[in-house]
C-alpha positions as CSV (number, residue, x, y, z in Angstrom):
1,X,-0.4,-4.1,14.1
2,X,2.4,-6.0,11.7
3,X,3.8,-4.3,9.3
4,X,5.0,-7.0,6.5
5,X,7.7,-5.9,4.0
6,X,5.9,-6.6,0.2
7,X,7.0,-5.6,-3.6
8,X,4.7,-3.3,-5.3
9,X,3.8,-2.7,-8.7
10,X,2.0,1.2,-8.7
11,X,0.3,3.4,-11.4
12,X,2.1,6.5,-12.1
13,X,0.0,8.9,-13.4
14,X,1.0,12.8,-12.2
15,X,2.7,11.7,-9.1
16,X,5.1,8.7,-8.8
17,X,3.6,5.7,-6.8
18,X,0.1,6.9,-7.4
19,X,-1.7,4.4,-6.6
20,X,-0.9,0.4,-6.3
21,X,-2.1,-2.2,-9.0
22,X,-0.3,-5.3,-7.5
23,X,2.1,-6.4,-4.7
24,X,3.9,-9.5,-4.1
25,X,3.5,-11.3,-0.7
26,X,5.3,-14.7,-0.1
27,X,6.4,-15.4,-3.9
28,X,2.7,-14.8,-4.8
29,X,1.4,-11.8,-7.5
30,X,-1.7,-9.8,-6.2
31,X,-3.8,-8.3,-8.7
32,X,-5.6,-5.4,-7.7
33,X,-9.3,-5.7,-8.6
34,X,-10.3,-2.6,-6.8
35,X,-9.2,0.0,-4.6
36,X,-11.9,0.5,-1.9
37,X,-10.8,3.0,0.3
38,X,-7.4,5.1,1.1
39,X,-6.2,7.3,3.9
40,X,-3.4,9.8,5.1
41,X,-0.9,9.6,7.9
42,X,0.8,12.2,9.3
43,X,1.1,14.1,12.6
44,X,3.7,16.5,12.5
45,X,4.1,15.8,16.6
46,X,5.1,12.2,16.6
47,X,8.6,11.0,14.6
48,X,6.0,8.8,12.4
49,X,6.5,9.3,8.6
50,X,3.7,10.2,6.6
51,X,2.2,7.4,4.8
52,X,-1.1,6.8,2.7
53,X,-3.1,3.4,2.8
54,X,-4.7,1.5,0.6
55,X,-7.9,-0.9,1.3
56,X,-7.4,-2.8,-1.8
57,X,-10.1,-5.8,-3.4
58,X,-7.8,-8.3,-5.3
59,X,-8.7,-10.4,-8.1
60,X,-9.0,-14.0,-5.8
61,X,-11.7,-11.4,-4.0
62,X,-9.7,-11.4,-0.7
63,X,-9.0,-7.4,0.9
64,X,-6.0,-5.8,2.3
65,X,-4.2,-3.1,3.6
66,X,-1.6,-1.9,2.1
67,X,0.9,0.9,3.5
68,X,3.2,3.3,1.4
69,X,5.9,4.9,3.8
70,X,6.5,8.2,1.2
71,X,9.9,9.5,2.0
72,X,11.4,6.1,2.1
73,X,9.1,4.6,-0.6
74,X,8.6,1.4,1.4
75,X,5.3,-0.7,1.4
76,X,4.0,-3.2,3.9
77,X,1.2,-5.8,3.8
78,X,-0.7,-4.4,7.3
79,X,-1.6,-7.7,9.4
């Protein structure tokens, strides 16, 4: 899997980074129609950081993955 740096725009609502509502990939704006599915990372066994994903719809009707690192609040465009 790739992991490709992106700028997102999140909801907060009682947590920071809730949930994303559009990221920018290659000087193009996302909007997020939809957000399909999401999962947690972690395993406290492996030097991986936890991280949630985000199976997102956007409005041009394409899907993606989208990956929040939480303790360095980095995302990434999973390819």
């Amino acid at each position: 899997m790739n992991f490709i740096p992106i700028k997102v725009s999140c909801h907060a609502g009682y947590k920071a980074d809730e949930y994303p509502k559009s990221f920018l990939y290659e000087d193009k704006r996302y909007e997020i129609e939809e957000i399909i599915d999401r999962w947690y990372q972690y395993n406290e066994a492996s030097d991986i950081s936890p991280a949630n994903y985000f199976k997102v719809l956007t409005r041009c009707g394409k899907n993606y993955i989208l990956k929040h690192v939480i303790d360095k609040d980095d995302w990434f465009l999973v390819a």
